[in-house]
C-alpha positions in Angstrom: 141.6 52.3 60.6 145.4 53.3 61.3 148.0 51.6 59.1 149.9 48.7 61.0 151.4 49.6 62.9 149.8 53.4 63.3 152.2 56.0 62.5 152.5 59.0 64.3 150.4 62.2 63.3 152.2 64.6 60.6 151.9 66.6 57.7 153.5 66.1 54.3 152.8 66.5 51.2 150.5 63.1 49.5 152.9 61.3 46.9 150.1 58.2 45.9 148.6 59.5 42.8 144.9 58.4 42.2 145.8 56.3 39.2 148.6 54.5 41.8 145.7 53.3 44.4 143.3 52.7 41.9 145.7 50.4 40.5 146.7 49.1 44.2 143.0 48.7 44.9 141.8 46.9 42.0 144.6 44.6 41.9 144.4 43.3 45.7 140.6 43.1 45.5 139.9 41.4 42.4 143.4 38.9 44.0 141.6 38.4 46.6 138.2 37.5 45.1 139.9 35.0 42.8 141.3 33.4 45.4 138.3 32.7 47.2 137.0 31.2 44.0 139.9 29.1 43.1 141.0 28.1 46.8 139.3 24.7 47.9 136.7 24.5 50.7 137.0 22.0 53.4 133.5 21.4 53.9 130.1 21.8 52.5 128.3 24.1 54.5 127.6 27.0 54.0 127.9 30.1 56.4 124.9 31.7 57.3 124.3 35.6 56.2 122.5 38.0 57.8 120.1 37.6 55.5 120.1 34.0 55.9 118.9 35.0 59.9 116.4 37.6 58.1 113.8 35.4 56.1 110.7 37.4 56.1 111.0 37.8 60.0 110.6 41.4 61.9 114.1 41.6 62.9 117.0 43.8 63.2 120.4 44.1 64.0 122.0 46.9 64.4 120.1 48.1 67.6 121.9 46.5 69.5 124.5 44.4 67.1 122.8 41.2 68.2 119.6 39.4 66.5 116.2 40.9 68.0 112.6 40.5 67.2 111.7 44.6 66.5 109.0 43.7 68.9 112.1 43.7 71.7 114.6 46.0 70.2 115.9 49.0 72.7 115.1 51.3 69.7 112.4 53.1 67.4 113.8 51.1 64.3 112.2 51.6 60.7 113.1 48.7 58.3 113.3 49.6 54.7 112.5 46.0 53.2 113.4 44.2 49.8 109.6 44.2 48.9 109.4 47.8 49.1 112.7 48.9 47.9 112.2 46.6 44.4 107.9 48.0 44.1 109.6 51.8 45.1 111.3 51.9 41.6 113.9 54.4 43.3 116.6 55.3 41.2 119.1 56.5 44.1 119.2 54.9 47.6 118.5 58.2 49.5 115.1 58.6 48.0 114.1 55.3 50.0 114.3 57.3 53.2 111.1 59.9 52.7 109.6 56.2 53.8 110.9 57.0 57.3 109.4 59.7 59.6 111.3 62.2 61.0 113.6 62.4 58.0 114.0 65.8 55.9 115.5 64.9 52.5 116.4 67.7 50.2 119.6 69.0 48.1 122.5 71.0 47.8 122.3 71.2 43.9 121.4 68.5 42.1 124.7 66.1 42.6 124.4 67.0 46.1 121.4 64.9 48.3 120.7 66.2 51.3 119.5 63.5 53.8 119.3 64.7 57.8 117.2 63.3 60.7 115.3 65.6 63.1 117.0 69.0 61.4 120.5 70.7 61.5 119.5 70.8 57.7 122.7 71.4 55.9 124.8 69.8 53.2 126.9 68.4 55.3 124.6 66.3 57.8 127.0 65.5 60.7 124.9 64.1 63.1 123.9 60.8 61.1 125.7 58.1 60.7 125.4 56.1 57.8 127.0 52.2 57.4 127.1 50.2 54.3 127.4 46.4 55.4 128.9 47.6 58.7 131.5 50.0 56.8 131.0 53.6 57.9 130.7 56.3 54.8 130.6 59.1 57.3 133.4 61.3 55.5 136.9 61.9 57.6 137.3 65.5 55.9 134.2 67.6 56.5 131.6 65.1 58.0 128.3 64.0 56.3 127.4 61.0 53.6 128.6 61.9 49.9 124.6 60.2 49.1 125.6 61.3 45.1 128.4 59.4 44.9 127.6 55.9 46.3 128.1 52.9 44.3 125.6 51.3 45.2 121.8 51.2 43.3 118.9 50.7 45.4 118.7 46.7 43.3 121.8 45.6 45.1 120.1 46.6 48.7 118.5 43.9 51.0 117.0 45.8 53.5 118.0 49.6 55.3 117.8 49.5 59.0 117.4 52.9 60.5 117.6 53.5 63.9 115.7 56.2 64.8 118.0 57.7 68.0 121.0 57.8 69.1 123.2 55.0 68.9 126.8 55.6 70.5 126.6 52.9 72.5 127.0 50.3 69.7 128.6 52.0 67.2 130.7 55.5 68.4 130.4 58.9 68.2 128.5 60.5 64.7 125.5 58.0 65.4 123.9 61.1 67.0 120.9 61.8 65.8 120.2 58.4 64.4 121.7 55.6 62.0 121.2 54.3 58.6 122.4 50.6 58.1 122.8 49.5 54.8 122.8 46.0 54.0 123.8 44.8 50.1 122.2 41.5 49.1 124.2 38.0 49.9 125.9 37.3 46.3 124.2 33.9 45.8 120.6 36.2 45.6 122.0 38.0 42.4 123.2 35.0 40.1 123.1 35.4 35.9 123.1 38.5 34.0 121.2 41.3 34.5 120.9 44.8 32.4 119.4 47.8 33.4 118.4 51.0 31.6 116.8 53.8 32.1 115.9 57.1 29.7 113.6 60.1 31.0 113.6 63.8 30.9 116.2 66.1 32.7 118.7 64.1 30.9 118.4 60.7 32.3 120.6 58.6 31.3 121.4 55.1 33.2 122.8 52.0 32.6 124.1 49.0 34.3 125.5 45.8 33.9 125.8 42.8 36.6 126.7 39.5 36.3 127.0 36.9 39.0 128.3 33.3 39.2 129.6 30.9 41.6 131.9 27.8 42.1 131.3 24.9 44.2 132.3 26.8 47.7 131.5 30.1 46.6 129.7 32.9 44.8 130.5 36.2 43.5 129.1 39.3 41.0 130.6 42.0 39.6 129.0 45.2 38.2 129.4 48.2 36.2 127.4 51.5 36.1 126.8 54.8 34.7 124.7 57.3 35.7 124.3 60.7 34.1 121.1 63.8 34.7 121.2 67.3 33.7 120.2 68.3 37.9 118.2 71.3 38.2 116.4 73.2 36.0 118.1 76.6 35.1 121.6 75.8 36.8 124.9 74.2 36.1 124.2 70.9 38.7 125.0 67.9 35.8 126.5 65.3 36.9 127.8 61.5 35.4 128.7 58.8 37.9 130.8 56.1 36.8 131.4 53.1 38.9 132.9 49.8 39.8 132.1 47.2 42.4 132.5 43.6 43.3 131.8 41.2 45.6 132.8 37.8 46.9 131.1 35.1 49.5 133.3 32.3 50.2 133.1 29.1 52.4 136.4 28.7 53.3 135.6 26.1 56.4 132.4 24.5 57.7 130.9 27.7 59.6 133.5 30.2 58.6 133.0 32.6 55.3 135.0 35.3 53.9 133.1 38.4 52.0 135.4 40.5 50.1 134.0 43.6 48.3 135.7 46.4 46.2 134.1 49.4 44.6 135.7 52.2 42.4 134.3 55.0 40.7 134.9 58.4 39.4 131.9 61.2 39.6 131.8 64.6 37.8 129.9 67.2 38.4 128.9 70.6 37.3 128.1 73.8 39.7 127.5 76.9 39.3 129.7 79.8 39.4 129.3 83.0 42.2 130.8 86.1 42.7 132.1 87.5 46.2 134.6 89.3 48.1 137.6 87.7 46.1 135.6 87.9 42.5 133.9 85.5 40.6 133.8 82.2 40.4 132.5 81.0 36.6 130.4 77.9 36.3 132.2 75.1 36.0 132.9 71.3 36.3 134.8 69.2 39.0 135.8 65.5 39.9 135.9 63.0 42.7 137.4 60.2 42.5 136.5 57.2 45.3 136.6 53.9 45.9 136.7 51.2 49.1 138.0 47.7 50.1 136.5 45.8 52.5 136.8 42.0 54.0 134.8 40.5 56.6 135.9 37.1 58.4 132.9 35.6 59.8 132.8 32.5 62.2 129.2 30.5 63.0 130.5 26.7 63.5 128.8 27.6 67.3 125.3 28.4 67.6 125.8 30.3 70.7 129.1 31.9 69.4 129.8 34.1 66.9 133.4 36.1 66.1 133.8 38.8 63.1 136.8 40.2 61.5 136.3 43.7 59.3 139.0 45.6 57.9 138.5 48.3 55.0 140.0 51.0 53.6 138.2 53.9 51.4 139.3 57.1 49.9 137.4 60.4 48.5 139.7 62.7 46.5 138.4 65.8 44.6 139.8 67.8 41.9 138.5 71.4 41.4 141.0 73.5 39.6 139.0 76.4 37.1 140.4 79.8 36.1 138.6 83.0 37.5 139.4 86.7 38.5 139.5 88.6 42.1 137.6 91.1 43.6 139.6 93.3 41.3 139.0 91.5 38.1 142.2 90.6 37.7 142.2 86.5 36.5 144.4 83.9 38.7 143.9 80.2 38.9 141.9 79.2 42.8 142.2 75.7 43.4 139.7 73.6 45.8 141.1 70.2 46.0 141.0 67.7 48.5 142.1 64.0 50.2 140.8 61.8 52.5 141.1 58.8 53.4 140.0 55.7 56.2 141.5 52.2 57.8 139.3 50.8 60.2 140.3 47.3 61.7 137.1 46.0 64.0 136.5 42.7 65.9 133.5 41.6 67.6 132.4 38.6 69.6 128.8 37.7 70.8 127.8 34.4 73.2 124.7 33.2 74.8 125.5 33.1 78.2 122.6 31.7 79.3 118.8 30.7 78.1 118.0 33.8 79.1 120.8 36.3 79.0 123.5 37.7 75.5 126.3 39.3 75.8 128.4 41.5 72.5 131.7 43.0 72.7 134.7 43.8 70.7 136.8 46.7 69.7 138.1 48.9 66.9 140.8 50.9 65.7 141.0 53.5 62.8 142.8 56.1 61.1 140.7 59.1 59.1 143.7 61.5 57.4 143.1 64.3 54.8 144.9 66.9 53.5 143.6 69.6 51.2 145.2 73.1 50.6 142.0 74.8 50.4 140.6 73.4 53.5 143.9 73.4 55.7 146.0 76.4 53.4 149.8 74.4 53.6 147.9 70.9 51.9 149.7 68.6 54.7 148.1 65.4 55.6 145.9 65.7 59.2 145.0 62.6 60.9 143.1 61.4 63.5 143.2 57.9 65.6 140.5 56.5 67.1 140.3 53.7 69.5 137.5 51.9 70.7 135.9 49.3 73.0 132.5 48.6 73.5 129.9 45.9 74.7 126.7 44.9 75.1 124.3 42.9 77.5 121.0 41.4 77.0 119.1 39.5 80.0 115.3 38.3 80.4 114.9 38.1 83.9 111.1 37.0 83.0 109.0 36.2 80.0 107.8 40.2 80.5 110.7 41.9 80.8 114.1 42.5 78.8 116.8 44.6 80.1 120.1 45.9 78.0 122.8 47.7 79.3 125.8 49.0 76.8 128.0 51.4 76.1 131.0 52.3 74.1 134.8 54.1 75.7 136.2 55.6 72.8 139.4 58.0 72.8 140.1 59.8 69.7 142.8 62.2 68.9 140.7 65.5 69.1 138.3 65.0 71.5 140.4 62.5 73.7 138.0 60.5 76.0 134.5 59.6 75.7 131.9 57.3 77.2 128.9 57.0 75.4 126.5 54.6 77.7 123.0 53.5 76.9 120.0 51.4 79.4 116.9 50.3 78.1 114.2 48.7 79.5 111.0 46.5 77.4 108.0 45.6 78.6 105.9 42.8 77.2 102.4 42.7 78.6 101.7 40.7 75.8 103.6 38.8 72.8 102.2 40.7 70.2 103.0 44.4 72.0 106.1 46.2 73.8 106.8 49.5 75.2 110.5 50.4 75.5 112.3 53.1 77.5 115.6 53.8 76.8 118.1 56.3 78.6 121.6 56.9 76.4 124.2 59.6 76.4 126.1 60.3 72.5 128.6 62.4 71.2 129.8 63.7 67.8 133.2 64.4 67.1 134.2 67.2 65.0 135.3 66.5 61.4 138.9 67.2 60.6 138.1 70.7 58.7 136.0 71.6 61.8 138.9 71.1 63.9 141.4 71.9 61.6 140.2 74.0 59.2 142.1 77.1 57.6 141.3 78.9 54.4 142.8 81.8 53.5 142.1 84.3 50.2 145.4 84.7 48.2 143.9 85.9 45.2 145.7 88.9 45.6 149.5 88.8 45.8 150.7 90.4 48.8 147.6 90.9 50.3 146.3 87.3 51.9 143.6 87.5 54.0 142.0 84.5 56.2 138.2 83.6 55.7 137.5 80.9 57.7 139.3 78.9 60.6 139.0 77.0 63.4 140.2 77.8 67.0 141.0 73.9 67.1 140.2 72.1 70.9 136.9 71.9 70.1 134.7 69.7 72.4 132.3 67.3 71.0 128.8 67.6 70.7 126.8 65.8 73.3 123.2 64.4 73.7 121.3 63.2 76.1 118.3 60.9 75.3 115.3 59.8 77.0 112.7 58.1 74.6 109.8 56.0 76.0 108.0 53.7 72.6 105.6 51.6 72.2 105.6 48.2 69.5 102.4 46.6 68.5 101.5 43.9 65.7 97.5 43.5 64.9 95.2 41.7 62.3 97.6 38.2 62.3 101.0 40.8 62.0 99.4 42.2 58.9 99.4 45.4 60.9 102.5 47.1 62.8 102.9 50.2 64.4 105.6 51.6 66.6 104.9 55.3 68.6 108.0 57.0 70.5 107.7 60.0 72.8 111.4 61.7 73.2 113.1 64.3 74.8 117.1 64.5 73.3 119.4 67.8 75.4 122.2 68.9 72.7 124.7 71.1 74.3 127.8 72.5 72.8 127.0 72.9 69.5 130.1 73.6 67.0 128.8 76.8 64.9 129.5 76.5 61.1 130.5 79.9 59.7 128.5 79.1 56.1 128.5 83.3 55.8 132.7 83.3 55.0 132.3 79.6 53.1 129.9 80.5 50.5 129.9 84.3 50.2 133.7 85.2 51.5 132.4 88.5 52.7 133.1 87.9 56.7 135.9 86.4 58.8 134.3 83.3 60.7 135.6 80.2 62.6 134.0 76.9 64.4 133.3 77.3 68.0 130.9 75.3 70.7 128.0 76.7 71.1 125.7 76.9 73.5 122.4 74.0 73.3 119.0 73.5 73.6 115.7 71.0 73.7 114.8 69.1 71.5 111.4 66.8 72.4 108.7 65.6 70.1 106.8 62.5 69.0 107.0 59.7 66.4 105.2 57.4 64.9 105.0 55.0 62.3 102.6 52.4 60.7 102.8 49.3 58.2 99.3 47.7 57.2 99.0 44.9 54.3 95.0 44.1 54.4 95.6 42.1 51.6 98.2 40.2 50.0 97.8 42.5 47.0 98.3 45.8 48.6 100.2 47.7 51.4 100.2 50.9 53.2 103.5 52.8 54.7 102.8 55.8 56.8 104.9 57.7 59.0 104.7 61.4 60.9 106.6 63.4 63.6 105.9 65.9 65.3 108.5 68.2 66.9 109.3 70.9 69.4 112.3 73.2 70.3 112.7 74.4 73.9 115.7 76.0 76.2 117.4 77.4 72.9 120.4 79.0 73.5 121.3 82.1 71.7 123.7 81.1 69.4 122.3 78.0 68.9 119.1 79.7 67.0 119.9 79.1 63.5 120.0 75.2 64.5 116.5 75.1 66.2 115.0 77.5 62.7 116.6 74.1 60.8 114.3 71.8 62.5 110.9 71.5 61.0 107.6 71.6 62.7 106.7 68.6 61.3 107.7 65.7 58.6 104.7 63.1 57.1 105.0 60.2 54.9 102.7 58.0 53.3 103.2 55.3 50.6 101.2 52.7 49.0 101.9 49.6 46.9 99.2 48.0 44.9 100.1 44.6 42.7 96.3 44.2 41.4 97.8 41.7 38.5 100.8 39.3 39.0 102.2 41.1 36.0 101.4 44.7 37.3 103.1 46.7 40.6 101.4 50.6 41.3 103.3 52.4 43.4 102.9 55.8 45.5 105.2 58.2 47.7 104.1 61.2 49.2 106.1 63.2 51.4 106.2 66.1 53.1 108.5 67.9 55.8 107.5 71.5 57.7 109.1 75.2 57.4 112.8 75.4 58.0 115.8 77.6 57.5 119.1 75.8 56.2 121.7 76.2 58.1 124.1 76.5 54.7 121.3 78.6 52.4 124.2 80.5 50.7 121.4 83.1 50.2 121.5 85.7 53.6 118.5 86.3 55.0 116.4 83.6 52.9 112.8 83.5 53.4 112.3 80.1 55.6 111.3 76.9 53.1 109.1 73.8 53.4 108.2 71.4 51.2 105.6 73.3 49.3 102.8 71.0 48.5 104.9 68.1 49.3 106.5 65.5 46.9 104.9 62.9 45.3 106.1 60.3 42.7 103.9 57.9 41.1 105.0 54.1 39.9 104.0 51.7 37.1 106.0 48.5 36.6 105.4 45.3 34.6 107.0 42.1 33.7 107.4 41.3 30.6 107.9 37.5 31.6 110.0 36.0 33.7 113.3 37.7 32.6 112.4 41.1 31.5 110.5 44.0 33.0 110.2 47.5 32.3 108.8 51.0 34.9 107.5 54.0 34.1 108.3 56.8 36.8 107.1 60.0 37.6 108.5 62.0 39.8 107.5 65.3 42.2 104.2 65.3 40.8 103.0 68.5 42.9 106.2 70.4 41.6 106.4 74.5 43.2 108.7 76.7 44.2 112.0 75.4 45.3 113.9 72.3 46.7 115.8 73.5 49.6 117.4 76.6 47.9 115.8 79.6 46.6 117.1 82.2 44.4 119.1 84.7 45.5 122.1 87.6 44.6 124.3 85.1 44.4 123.1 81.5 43.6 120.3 80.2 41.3 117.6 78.4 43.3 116.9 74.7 43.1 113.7 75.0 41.6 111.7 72.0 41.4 109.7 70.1 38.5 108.3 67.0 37.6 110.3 64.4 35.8 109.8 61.3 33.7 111.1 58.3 33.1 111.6 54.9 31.4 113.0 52.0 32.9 113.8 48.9 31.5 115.8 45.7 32.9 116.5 42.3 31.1 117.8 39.0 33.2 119.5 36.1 31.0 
């Protein structure tokens, strides 16, 4: 979100060091959250959470931003649950996703995850949006999800939602292809002390401390992390993650709470060096810096009524300054820093209308700036302003049939105007099975280095020369979607299975020129594109025959069609196929087995820094095996083994001028202690 009020568009030179807003950031959060524990209530009650709403129930929210059974959601939704998330013994959040089908998970290098729905594999996914308790990650500067930097751990997550489709209507333009929807665990759920370890090969090394309390009108925790691996075998990829984060749940009235959270954290990073058209780069290290605030003013004291206030603020900033040498050999310090930062300011409003109708609206306002003199060659700030409305409408006309109409007007500084509706209509021939179809229009705005972007080569004085830039007036990407899905629950519920059939159009494209980013040897600029057809089917299946055990399996099957010239290296990034299939076993109360095995078809990358790469796939798959067992009721420890089947490479091969992320199976020892 802008500044209040919003200030006009410029460039200038940044003057707020990191230490300054760390300093800012830390002081007004942790303020704030001692006020909410010091500040007296004037009632007992307690507002409800989402995950109050949630129980055990097949629900979701962020289909539609209302409450709705799965069973009527206008969406393919896959819901990544507490069960599974704790039994999964995942060690970052973005291996949880191989759980959902469609999904290609990979890596840049080995700080870099790679997480992208339905292709346009690249380091950068910007066709996904990804939210973290309604709080959008998606980066201002160059698009995509920073997945290696998040400070979060997969033991402060409730539940991920993941809305499989677009989803403009409800939540702008990046939620192209699909959305991920975060949601951290209520602060009451994670009371005491808790201590986490964990030791394995590839240099392993974790450990995390969390502590939460709680006063007579509220709760709060606090943690502290460090993470630290060695990344890929045979290249300079290490990286050590150190973070910060908080959070507060206040009562502050009967039906009215405040949640106030605040992360910081500081990541660095190895990667290694290449040589190009201006010379080589030497291996070397480089840091990000990052951090958020966020407060959300919730109001419940009417059943049929609900209002929301969110405001946050978040910043990325990376330091990259190493010595190196020209195309001539002669040495010169290159420098590939960069700023960015967010305010977003939302407010939403939902009310029955009626038994049988719902209606959700609001509107929100941000400000996304960055400034970087690699990226945009003078290092001004660039900003864009977003403004958006948007609203929803549910209505059973009969005990059969649901209909919802949406949509979202949004005008942004780049793009300008865009309407982004969505229709849906669900079926229930019976309470126990739906089929859905859904009609929606989405669009993706291009990043600020897509629009902006300018890098020039000054290695040699006198001689500059300009590698990459954009055009600017670039047009946003566009998809229409038509998806018709069916819902079922069998065996008393203990079975569920959901099957979509969809056909998405993209058309104009923005082209990438990954040739003059990685290996500086052509001149290349973002431009729209032409399209093409993207249709396929979906499905996905979750079976517990017995209390003791359960079965995830997912697998897609898609299709490209209409494909546009230029648009060819984006249908080559979108596999054949993805499969999934998972399995929890707790023969013992003690005990907790656990299996993942996933698998995704042949693609290109869009970014492979290596020309001409053979296509890659996912070998024999991956598969990472589980043991886990408490040691009594305050102390447990895991033993993990991960990519089993390891061959060939992980979304990189070796090449002239980059060393290959070649794969092998890992180890490790985890061990946590409550008191």
């Amino acid at each position: 979100m802008p500044d209040t009020p919003f200030e006009t568009p410029r460039k200038h030179g940044w003057t707020s060091p990191f230490s300054g807003r760390h300093r800012w950031m830390g002081l007004t959060g942790l303020g704030l959250m001692g006020a909410s524990l010091s500040l007296p209530a004037f009632g007992e009650e307690a507002w409800p959470t989402e995950q109050d709403y949630f129980m055990d129930l097949p629900v979701a929210l962020t289909a539609t931003r209302l409450q709705q059974p799965l069973i009527e959601a206008p969406a393919s939704v896959t819901v990544i649950d507490r069960d599974w998330i704790s039994g999964s013994q995942a060690r970052d959040i973005h291996e949880l996703l191989r759980m959902v089908p469609g999904f290609v998970i990979g890596a840049a290098n080995g700080g870099r995850p790679i997480v992208t729905y339905h292709g346009f594999s690249e380091q950068f996914v910007r066709q996904l949006q990804v939210l973290v308790d309604g709080r959008s990650i998606y980066t201002s500067i160059n698009g995509g999800t920073q997945w290696g930097i998040l400070d979060l751990t997969p033991d402060d997550i409730e539940r991920i939602e993941v809305i499989r489709g677009p989803n403009a209507a409800a939540y702008g333009s990046n939620s192209f292809f699909a959305i991920i929807n975060i949601l951290t665990r209520h602060s009451a759920e994670t009371q005491g002390n808790r201590v986490t370890t964990r030791l394995g090969s590839n240099g392993v090394r974790d450990l995390r401390w969390r502590h939460g309390g709680s006063t007579e009108h509220s709760h709060y925790r606090v943690a502290m992390q460090r993470k630290e691996d060695d990344g890929f075998r045979d290249k300079n990829d290490h990286r050590r993650i150190d973070t910060f984060s908080a959070r507060s749940d206040w009562d502050a009235l009967p039906g009215i709470g405040i949640t106030t959270q605040v992360g910081l954290g500081q990541s660095r990073k190895g990667i290694d060096g290449v040589r190009g058209a201006i010379g080589a780069q030497p291996n070397r290290e480089f840091t990000r810096d990052f951090g958020h605030l966020q407060l959300q003013l919730q109001d419940n004291r009417d059943p049929d009524t609900t209002h929301r206030v969110q405001y946050y603020f978040q910043f990325h900033d990376l330091e990259d300054d190493f010595e190196t040498e020209n195309a001539d050999g002669q040495p010169y310090t290159d420098t590939l820093e960069s700023r960015a930062q967010r305010h977003d300011l939302e407010l939403e409003s939902s009310h029955r209308l009626s038994p049988d109708a719902r209606i959700v609206y609001g509107g929100s306002a941000r400000l996304d700036r960055s400034a970087s003199s690699y990226y945009f060659d003078d290092g001004g700030w660039i900003e864009n302003n977003f403004y958006r409305v948007f609203g929803h409408w549910e209505w059973s006309p009969t005990a059969q049939w649901l209909v919802n109409l949406g949509g979202m007007y949004e005008y942004n500084d780049i793009t300008g105007d865009n309407l982004m509706p969505r229709a849906a209509f669900v079926y229930l021939p019976h309470p126990e099975h739906s089929l859905r179809l859904v009609a929606s229009r989405a669009t993706r705005t291009p990043s600020l280095a897509e629009e902006e972007l300018r890098i020039v080569d000054r290695s040699r004085p006198g001689d500059e020369r300009v590698l990459a830039e954009s055009q600017g007036g670039l047009a946003p990407e566009i998809i229409h979607s038509l998806e018709l899905g069916y819902h079922g629950r069998f065996a008393d519920g203990r079975l569920t299975a959901d099957v979509k059939l969809f056909r998405n159009q993209l058309r104009d494209l923005i082209q990438v020129p990954y040739d003059s980013f990685h290996l500086f040897e052509t001149q290349g600029e973002f431009r729209n594109i032409g399209g093409l057809t993207l249709q396929g089917v979906e499905t996905q299946w979750d079976y517990r025959p017995t209390p003791h055990l359960r079965l995830l399996a997912g697998f897609a099957l898609l299709n490209t069609s209409g494909v546009d010239t230029d648009a060819r290296p984006q249908a080559d990034s979108i596999p054949g196929h993805t499969a999934n299939l998972g399995v929890m076993f707790t023969p013992d109360a003690p005990w907790t087995l656990s299996a993942e095995y996933y698998h995704y078809g042949s693609i290109d990358w869009l970014d492979d820094p290596v020309q001409n790469s053979p296509s890659l796939d996912a070998g024999d798959g991956f598969l990472d095996l589980n043991i886990a067992r408490d040691l009594g009721p305050h102390a447990s420890v895991a033993l993990s083994v991960k990519d089993v089947l390891a061959s060939g490479f992980d979304s990189r091969v070796d090449g002239p001028s980059s060393t290959g992320n070649r794969r092998s199976t890992e180890a490790y020892l985890s061990l946590s202690l409550e008191f």
